[in-house]
C-alpha positions as CSV (number, residue, x, y, z in Angstrom):
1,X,134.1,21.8,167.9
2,X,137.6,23.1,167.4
3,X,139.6,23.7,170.6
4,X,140.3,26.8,172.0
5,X,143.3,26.2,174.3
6,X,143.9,29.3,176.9
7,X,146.3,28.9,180.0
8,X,145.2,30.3,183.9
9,X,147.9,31.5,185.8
10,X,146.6,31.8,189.8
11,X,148.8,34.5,190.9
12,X,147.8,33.6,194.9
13,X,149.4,29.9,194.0
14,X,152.7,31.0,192.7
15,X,155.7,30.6,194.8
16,X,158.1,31.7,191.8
17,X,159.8,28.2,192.7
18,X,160.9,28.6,189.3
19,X,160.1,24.8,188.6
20,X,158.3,25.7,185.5
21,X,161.0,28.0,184.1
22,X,163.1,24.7,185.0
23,X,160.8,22.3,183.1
24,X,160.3,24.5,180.1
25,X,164.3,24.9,179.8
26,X,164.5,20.8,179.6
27,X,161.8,20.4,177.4
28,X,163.3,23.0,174.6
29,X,166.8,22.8,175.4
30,X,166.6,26.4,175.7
31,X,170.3,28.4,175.6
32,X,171.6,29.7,178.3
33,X,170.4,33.2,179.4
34,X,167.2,32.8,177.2
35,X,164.1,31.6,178.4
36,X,160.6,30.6,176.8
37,X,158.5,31.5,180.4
38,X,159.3,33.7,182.8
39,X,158.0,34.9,186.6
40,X,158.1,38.3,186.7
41,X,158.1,39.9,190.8
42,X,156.6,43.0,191.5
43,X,157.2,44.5,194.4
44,X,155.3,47.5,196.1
45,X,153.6,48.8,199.3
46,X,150.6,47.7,200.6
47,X,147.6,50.5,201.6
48,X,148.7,48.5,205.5
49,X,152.1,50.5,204.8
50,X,153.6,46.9,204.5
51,X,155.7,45.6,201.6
52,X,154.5,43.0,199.2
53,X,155.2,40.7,196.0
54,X,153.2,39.6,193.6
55,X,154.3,37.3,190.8
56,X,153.1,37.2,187.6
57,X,154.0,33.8,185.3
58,X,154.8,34.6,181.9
59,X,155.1,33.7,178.2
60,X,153.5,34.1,174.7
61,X,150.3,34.9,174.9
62,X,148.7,33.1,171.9
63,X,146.7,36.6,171.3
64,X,143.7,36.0,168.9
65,X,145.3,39.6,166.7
66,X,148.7,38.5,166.5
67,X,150.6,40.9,165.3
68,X,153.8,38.8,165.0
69,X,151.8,37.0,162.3
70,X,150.8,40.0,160.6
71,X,154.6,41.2,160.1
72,X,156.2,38.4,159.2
73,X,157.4,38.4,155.9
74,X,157.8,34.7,155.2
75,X,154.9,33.3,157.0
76,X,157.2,31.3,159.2
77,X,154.8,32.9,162.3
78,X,151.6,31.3,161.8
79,X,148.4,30.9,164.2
80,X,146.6,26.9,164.3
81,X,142.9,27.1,164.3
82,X,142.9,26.2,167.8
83,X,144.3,29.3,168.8
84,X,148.2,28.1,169.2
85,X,150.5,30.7,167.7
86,X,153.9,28.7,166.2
87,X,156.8,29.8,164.4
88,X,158.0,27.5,161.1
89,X,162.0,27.0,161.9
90,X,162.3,25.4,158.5
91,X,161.4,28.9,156.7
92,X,162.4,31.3,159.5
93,X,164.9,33.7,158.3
94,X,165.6,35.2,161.9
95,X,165.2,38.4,160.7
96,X,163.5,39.6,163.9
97,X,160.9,41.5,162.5
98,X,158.5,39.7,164.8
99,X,160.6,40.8,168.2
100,X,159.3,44.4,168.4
101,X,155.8,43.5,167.4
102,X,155.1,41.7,170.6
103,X,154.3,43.7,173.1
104,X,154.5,41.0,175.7
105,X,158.5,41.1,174.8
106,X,158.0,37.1,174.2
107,X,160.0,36.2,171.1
108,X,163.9,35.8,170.9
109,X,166.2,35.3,168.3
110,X,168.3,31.8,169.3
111,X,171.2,32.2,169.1
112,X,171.9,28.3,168.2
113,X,169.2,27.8,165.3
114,X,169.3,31.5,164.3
115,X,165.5,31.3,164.2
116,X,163.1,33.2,166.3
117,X,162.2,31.2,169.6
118,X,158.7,31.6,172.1
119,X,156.5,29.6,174.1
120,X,154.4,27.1,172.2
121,X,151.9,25.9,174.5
122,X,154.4,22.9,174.0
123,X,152.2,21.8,171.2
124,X,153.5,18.5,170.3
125,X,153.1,17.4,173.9
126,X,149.4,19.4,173.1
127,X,148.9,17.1,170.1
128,X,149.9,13.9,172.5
129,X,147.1,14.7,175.0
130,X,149.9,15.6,177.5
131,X,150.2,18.8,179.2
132,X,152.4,21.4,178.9
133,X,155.5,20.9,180.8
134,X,155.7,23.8,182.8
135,X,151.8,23.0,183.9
136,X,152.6,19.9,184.8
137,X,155.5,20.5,187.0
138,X,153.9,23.6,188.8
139,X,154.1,22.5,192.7
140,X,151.5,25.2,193.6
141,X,149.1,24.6,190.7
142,X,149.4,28.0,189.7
143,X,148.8,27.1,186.1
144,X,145.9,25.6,184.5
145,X,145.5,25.3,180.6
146,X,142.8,23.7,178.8
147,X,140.3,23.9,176.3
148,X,137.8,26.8,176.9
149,X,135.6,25.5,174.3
150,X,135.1,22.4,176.6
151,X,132.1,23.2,179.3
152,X,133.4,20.7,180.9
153,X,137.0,21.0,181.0
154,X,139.1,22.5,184.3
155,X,139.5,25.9,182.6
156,X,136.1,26.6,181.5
157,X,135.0,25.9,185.2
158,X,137.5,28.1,186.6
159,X,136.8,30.7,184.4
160,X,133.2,30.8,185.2
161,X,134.3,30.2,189.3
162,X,136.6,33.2,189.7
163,X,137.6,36.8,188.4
164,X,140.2,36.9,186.0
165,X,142.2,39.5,184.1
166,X,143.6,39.6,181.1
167,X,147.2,42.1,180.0
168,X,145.2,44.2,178.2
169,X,145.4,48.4,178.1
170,X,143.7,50.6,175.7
171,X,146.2,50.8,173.3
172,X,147.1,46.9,173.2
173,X,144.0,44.5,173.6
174,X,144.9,42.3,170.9
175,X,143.1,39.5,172.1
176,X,145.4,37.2,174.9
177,X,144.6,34.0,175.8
178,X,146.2,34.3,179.0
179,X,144.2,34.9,182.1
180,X,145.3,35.8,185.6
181,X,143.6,35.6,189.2
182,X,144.9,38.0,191.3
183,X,142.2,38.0,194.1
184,X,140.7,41.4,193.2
185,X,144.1,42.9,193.1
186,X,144.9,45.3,190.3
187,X,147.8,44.2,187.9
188,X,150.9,46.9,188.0
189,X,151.5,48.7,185.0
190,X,155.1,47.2,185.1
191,X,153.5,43.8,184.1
192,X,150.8,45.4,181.3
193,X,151.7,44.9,177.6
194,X,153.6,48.0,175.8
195,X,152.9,49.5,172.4
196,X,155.5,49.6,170.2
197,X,155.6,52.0,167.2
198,X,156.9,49.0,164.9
199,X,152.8,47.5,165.7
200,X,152.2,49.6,162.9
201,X,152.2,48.2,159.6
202,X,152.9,51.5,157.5
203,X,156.1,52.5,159.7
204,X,157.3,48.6,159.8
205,X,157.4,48.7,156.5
206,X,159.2,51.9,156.7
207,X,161.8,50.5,158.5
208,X,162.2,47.1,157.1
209,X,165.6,47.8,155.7
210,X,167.3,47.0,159.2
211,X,168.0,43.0,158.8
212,X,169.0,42.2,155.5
213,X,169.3,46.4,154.6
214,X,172.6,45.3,152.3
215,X,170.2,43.3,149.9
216,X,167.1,45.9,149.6
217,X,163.8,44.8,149.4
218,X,163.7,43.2,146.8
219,X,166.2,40.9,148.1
220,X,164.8,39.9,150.9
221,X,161.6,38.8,149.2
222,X,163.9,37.0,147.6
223,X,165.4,35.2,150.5
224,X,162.1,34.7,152.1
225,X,160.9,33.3,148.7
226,X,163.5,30.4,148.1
227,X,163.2,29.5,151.4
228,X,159.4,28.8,151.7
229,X,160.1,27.2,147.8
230,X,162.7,25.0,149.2
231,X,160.4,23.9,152.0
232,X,157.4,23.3,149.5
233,X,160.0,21.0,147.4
234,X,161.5,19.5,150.5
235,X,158.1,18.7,151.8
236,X,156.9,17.0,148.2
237,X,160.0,14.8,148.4
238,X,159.8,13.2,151.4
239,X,156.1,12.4,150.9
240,X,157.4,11.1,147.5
241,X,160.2,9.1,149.5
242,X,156.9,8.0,151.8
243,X,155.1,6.6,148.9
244,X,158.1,4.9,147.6
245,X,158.7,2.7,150.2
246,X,155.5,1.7,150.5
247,X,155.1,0.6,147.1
248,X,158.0,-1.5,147.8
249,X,156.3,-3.3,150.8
């Protein structure tokens, strides 16, 4: 059975210790002021009259409906069968398109590679068996990821064990893979995903002058173009290279 990898984030754990934020940072040698994961406070009154915070951890969502996927012109944002949404560097064009279209605000343009950045579930650590760095530096165990298509696995227990919630409203319930515990407590509004107009399809297209506006449309199919076709005959040489050398063994 194909995985189906979802994280749990235990909002009662979370100490905003900032250890994943930390962890995450190392692992991507993420610029400063830029940050794949996040803990966002919320701060409010309590029906006691008291003040309280809750924190909510943060990142990409790995929705099911993606619709950084959908807009992406080149098809460098792309979403695994196991559920992991990724974004190919090698035929990004960092034109941002991708930005507005999440409404969990979890994409960034970096400013080093000039490609668009997000959290990746850290797949190749994923595809090692390992977990992802900020899960396995969380002090608190606030976050849990796993396979929910394992019965047996951590997640799938939890998610049977305990009430979670998902950032979903009834204009954005695009399918997250990100589920929270708060103990019965409802999540703020500041915290819920928001709709952006460039979701649409029709008006994005509308408006996809903004980038590359200088070179029309036609241009940027053409930049978008070459650059998968470069990839496609990068990627045939080095197998080529591959099957060279061991022909020579």
């Amino acid at each position: 059975m194909v995985a189906k990898y979802v994280m749990l984030a235990d909002t009662t754990r979370c100490i905003n210790c900032k250890a994943c934020e930390v962890a995450c940072r190392a692992e991507w040698d993420t610029p400063l002021g830029y940050s794949r994961d996040w803990v966002k406070e919320v701060e409010y009154v309590n029906a006691k009259g008291l003040p309280e915070v809750q924190l909510f951890p943060g990142r990409c969502q790995h929705c099911d409906d993606p619709p950084c996927v959908e807009v992406c012109p080149s098809g460098a944002s792309w979403k695994r069968d196991d559920g992991i949404v990724l974004v190919d560097h090698a035929i990004c064009s960092g034109c941002e398109l991708c930005v507005p279209a999440c409404p969990y605000d979890a994409r960034w343009l970096n400013p080093v590679t000039n490609t668009i950045s997000k959290c990746t579930f850290c797949q190749p650590r994923i595809d090692k068996g390992l977990q992802p760095a900020c899960v396995d530096t969380c002090v608190g165990r606030a976050l849990i990821f796993g396979d929910a298509n394992d019965p047996n696995s951590e997640v799938s227990q939890l998610l049977k064990a305990k009430e979670w919630q998902k950032l979903v409203t009834d204009e954005v319930n695009i399918g997250p893979n990100h589920y929270y515990y708060t103990a019965g407590k409802a999540i703020p509004d500041t915290v819920m995903p928001k709709l952006n107009e460039r979701h649409l399809s029709g008006t994005l297209m509308e408006n996809i002058v903004n980038p590359l506006g200088t070179l029309g449309i036609g241009g940027m199919m053409a930049v978008f173009l070459g650059a998968g076709i470069k990839k496609l005959i990068d990627r045939r040489q080095d197998v080529s290279n591959k099957e060279g050398s061991h022909e020579q063994h």
